[in-house]
Each structure stands twice: as C-alpha cells, then as structure tokens.
MDTraj code that builds the backbone (N, CA, C; nanometers):
import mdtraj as md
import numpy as np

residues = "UNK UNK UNK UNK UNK UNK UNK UNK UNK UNK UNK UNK UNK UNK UNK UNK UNK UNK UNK UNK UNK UNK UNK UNK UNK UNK UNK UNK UNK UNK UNK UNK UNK UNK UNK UNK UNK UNK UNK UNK UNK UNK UNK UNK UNK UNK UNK UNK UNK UNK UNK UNK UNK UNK UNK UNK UNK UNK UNK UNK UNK UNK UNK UNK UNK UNK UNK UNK UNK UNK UNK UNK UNK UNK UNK UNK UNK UNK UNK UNK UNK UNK UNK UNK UNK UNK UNK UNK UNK UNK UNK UNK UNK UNK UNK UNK UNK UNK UNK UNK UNK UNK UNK UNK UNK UNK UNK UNK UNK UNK UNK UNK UNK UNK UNK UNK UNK UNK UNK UNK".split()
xyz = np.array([
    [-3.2815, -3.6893, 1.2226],
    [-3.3147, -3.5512, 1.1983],
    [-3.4355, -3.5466, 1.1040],
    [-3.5327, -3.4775, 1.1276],
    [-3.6338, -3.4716, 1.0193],
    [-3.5865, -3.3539, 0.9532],
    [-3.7069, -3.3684, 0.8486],
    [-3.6843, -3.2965, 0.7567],
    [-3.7864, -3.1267, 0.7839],
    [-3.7008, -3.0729, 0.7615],
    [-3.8180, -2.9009, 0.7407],
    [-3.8826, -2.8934, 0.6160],
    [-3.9777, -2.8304, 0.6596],
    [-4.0492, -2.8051, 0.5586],
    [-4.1284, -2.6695, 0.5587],
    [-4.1772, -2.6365, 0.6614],
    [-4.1862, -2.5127, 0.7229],
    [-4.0939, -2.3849, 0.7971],
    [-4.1339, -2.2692, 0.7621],
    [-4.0108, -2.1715, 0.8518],
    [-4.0488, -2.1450, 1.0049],
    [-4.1826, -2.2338, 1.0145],
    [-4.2335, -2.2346, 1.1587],
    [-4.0834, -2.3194, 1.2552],
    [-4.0705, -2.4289, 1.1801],
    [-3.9506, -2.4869, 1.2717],
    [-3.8082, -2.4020, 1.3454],
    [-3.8063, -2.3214, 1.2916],
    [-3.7345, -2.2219, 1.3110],
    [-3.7663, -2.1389, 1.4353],
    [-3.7382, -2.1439, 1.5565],
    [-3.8536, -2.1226, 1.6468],
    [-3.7546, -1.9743, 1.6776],
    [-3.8436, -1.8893, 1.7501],
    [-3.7953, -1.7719, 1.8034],
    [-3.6998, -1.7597, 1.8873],
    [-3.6648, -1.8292, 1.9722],
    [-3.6049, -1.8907, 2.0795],
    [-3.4670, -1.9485, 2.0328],
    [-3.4927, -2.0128, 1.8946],
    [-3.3340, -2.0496, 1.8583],
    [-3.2793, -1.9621, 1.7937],
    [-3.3798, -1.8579, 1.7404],
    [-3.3089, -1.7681, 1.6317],
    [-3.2553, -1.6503, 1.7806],
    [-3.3054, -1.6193, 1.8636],
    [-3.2682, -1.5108, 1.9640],
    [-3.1344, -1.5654, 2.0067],
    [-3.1206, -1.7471, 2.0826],
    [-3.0085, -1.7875, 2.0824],
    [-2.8496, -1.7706, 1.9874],
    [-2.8867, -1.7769, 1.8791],
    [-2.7885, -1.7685, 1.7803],
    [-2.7535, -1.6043, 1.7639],
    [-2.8874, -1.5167, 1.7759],
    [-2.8593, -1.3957, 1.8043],
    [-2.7210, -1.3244, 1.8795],
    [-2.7670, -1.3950, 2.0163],
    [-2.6720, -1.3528, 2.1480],
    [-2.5331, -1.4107, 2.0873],
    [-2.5247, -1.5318, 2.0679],
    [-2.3861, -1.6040, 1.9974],
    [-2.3375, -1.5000, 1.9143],
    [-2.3917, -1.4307, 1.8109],
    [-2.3118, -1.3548, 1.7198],
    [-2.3114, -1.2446, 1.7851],
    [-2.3844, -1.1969, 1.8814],
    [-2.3522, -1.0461, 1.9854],
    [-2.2018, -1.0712, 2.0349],
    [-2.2150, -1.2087, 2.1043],
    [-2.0331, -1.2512, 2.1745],
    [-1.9293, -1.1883, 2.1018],
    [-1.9450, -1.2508, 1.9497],
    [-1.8593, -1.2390, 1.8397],
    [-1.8638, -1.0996, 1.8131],
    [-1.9357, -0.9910, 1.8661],
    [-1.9176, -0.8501, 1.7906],
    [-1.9769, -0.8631, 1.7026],
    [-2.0870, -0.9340, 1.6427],
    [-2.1467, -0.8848, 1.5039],
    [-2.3239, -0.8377, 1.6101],
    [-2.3390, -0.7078, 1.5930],
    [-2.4696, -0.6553, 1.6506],
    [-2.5574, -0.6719, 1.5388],
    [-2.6958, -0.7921, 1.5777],
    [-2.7858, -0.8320, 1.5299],
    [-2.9068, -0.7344, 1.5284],
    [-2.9473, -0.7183, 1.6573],
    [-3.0423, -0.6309, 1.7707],
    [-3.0264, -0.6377, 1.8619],
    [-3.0669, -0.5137, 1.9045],
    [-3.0331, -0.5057, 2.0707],
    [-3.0927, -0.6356, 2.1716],
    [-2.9927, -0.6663, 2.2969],
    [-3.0400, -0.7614, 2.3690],
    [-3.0721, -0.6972, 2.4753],
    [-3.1906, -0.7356, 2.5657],
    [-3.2517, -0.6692, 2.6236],
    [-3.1772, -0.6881, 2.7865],
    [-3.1024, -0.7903, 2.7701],
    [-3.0016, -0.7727, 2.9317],
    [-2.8579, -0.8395, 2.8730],
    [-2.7664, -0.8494, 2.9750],
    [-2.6316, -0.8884, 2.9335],
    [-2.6084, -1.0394, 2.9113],
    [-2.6013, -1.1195, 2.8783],
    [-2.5867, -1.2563, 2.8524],
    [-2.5563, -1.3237, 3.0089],
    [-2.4377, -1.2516, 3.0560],
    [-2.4411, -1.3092, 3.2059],
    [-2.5757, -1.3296, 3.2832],
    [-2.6013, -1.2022, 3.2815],
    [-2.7421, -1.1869, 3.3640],
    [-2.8447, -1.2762, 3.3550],
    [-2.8386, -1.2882, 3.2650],
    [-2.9706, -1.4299, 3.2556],
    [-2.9311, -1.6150, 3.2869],
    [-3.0787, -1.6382, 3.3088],
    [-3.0579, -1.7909, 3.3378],
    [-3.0321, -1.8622, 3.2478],
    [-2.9875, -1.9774, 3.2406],
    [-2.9550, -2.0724, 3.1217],
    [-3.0783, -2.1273, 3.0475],
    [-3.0391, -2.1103, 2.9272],
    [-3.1846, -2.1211, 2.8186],
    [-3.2481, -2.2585, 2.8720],
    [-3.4135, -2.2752, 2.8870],
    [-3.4308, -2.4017, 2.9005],
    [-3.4365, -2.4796, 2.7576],
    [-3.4586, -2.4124, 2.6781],
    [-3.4947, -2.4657, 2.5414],
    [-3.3687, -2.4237, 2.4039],
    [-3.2971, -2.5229, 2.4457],
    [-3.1900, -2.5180, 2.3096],
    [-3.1858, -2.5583, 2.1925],
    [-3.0937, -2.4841, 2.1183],
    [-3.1123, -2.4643, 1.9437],
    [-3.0533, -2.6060, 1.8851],
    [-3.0966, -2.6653, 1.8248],
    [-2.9889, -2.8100, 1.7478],
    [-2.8703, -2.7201, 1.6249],
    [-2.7617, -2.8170, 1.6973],
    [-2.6597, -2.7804, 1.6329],
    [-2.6880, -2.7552, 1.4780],
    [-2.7725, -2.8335, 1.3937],
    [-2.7981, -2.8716, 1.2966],
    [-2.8774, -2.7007, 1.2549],
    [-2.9573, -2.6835, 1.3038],
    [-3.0300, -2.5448, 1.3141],
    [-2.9820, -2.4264, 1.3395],
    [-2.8659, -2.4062, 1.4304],
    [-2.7395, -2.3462, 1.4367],
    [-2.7213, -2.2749, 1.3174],
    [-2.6913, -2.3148, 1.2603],
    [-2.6224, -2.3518, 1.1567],
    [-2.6722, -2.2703, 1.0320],
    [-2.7742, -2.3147, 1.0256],
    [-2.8721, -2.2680, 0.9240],
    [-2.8919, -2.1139, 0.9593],
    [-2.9310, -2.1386, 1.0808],
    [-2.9963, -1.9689, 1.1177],
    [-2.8955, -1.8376, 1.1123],
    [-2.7141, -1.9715, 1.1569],
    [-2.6227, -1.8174, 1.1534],
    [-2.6339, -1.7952, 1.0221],
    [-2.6281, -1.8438, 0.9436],
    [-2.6357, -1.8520, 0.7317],
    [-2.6842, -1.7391, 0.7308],
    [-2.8156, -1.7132, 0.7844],
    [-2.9424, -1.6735, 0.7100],
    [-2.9185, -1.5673, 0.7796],
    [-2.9047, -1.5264, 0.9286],
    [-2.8610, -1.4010, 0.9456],
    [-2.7685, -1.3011, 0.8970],
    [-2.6608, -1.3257, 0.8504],
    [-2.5361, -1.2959, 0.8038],
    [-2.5603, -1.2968, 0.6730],
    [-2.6398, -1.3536, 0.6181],
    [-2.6964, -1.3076, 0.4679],
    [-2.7620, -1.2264, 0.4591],
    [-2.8816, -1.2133, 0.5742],
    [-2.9448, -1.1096, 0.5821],
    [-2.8771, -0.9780, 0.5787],
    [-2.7831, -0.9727, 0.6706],
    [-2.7098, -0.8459, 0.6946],
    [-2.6200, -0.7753, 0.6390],
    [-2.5925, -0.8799, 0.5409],
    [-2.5102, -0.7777, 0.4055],
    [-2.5889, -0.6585, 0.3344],
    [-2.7220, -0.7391, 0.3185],
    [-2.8162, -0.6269, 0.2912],
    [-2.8089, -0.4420, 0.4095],
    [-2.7655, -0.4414, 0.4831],
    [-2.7407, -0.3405, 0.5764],
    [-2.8785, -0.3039, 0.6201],
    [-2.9192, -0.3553, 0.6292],
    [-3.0387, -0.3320, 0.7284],
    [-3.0934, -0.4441, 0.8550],
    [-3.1672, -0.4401, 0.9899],
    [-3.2044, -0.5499, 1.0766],
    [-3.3050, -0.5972, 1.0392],
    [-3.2885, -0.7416, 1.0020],
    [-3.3973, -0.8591, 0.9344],
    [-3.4657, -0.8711, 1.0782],
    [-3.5810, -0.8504, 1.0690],
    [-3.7077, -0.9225, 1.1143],
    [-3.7006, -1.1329, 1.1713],
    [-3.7851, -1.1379, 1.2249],
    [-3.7312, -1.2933, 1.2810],
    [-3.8424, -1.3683, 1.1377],
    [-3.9388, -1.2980, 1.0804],
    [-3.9983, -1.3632, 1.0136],
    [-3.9056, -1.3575, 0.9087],
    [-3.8357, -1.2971, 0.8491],
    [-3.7738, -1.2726, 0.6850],
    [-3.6632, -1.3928, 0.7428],
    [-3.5896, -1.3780, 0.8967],
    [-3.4695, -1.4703, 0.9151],
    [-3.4992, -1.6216, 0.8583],
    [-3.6722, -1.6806, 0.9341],
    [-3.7473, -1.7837, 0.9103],
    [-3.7305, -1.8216, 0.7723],
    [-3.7851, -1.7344, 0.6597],
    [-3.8164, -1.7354, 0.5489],
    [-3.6293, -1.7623, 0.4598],
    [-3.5474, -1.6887, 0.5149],
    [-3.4432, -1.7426, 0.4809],
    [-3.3652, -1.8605, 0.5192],
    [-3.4094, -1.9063, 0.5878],
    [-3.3479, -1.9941, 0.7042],
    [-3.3750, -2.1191, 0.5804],
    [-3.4986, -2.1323, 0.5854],
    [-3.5719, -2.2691, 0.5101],
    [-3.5228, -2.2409, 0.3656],
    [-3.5047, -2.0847, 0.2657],
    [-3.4849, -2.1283, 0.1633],
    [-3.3066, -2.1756, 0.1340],
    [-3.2033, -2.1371, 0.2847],
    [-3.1059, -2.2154, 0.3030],
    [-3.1163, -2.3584, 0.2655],
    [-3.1889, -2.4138, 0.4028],
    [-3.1863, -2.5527, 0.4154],
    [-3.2633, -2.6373, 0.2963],
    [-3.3583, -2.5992, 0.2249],
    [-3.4066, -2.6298, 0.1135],
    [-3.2723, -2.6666, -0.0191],
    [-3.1583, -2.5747, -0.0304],
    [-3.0921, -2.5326, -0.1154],
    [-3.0027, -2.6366, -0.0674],
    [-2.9596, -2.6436, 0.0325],
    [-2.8109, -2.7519, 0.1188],
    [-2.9025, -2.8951, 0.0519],
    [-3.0339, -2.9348, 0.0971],
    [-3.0615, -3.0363, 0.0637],
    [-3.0744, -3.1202, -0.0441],
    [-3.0745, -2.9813, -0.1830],
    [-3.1002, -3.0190, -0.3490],
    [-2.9533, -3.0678, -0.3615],
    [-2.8839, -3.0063, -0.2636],
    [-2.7435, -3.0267, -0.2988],
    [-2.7166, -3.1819, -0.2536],
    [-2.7358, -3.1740, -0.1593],
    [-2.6971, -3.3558, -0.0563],
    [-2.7020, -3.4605, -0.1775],
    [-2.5904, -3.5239, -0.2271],
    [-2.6320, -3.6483, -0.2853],
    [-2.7192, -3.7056, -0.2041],
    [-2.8040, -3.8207, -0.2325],
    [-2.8603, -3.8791, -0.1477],
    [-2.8061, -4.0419, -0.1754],
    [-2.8465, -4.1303, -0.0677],
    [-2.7829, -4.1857, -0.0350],
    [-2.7659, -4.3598, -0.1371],
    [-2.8977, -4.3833, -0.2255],
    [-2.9614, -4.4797, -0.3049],
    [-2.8805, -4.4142, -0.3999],
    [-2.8686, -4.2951, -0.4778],
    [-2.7466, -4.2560, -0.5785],
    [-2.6649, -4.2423, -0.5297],
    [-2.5840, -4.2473, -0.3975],
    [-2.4454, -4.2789, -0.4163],
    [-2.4121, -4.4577, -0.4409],
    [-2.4907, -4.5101, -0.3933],
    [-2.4451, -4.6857, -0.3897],
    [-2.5469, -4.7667, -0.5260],
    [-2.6019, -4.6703, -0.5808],
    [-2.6791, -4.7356, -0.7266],
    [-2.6075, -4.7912, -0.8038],
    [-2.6143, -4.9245, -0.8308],
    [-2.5975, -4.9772, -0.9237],
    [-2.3888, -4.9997, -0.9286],
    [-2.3538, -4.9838, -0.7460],
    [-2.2502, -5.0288, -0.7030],
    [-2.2159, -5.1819, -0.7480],
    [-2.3130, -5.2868, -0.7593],
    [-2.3034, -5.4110, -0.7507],
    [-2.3174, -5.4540, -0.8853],
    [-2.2976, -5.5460, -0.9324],
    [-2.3776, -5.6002, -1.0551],
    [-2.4164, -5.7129, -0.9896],
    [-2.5544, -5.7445, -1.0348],
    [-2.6453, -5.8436, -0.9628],
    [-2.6706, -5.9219, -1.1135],
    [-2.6240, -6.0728, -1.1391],
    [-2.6701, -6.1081, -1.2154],
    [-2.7949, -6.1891, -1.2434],
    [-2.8511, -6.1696, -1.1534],
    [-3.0145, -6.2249, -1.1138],
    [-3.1040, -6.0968, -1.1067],
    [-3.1891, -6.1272, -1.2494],
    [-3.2848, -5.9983, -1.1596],
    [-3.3918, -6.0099, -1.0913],
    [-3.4453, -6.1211, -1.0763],
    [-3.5470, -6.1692, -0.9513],
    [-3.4801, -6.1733, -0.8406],
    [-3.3957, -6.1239, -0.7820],
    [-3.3085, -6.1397, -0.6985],
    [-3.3537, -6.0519, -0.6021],
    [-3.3707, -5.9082, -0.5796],
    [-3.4361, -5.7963, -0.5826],
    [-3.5850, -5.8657, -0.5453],
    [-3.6661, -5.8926, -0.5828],
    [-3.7980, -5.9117, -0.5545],
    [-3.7791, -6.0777, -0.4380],
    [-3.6916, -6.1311, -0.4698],
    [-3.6809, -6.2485, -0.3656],
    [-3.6656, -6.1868, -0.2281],
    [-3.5881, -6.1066, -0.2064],
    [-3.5114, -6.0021, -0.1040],
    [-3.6288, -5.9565, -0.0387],
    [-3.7467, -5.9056, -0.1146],
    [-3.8403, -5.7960, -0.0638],
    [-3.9045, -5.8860, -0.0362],
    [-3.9581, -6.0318, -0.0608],
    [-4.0346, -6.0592, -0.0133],
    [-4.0280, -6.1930, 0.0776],
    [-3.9242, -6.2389, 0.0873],
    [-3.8630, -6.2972, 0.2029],
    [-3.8701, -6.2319, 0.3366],
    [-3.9666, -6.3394, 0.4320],
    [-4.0835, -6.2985, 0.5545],
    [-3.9375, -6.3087, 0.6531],
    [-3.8249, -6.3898, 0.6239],
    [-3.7573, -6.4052, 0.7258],
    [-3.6226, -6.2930, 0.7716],
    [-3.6130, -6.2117, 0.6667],
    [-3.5838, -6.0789, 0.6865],
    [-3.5944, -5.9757, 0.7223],
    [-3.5160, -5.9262, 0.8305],
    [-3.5596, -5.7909, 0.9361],
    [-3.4978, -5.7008, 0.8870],
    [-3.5474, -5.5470, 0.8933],
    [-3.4572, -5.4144, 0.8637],
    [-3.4520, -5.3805, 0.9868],
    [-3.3401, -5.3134, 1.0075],
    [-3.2941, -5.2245, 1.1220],
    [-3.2729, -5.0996, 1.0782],
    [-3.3119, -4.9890, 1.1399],
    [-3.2793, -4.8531, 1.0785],
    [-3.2277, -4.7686, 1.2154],
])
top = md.Topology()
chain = top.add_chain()
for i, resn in enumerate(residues, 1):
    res = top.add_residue(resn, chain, resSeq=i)
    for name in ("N", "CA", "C"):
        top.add_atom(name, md.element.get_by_symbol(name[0]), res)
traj = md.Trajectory(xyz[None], top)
C-alpha cells in the first residue's frame, strides 16, 4: 500500500462509490442520478483500504448537517488518514531494541556483508 500524501488520491469515482454504499444503508449523501440496479458494474473500484477512510470522512462531514462537497470530502479524507498514521506504531519501534546484541560491530558486519539478500 503506498502512502497518501495528496487528497488527489482520493479519486471521484471512489468517493461516488462509497456514496451509493451509504445510499443502500439509508444514510442520503446526494442525490444519485439513477438507481444502483440500473447501472453497469463500476469499471474502476475503490480499495478496501480507501473505503474506509472516505466512509470516516463522509459521516464526519455530515454531522455538521449540511452536503460536503467531494473537494472538502478529499480534504478530510487525507486529514483522516494522516491522523490513523501518527497513530500506527511503526514497525522498527515495536521490535527496537527486542534483542540485546552484545557485539556492537555486529550491526555494521550485517550491512555490509555482500553475501546477504533482503526480501521484502
């Protein structure tokens, strides 16, 4: 998954998707311009991961009682995912200093030993 950084990622298309999803549910976003049946199956789908974010940001929006704009949704969307991410331990502080290494050239032998592959 990369990372956002922009509210451009947020594309129109996933936010309209997630739209219709909360129309299903009875929560009226904006009007949809035909019935969900009626139309063809999206070619371009939302990542679960993005999902996610966008229902947040709508439903935050809408406490305010008024219909958010797709740009303000954008703009909330990212300062969501921005906020989830300060939160994420990350992953070098969860396992820091798990080990006690009683060599400390040990570490620099590691890094520079040619016969060692990373896999990611």
């Amino acid at each position: 998954m990369r990372q956002i950084s922009s509210p451009a990622t947020f594309k129109d298309s996933y936010i309209a998707e997630v739209k219709e999803e909360l129309a299903k549910e009875g929560i009226l976003v904006l009007k949809i311009r035909k019935s969900v049946s009626d139309r063809k199956p999206r070619k371009l789908k939302a990542p679960k991961h993005i999902k996610v974010i966008l229902r947040e940001a709508i439903l935050e929006l809408l406490k305010e009682n008024r219909t958010p704009t797709y740009k303000e949704i954008k703009q909330k969307a990212l300062e969501i995912y921005k906020e989830k991410k300060r939160q994420q331990e990350s992953v070098v502080d969860k396992y820091y200093g798990l080990w006690k290494i009683e060599d400390k050239n040990l570490v620099d032998e590691i890094a520079l030993d040619e016969e060692i592959y990373y896999e990611i």
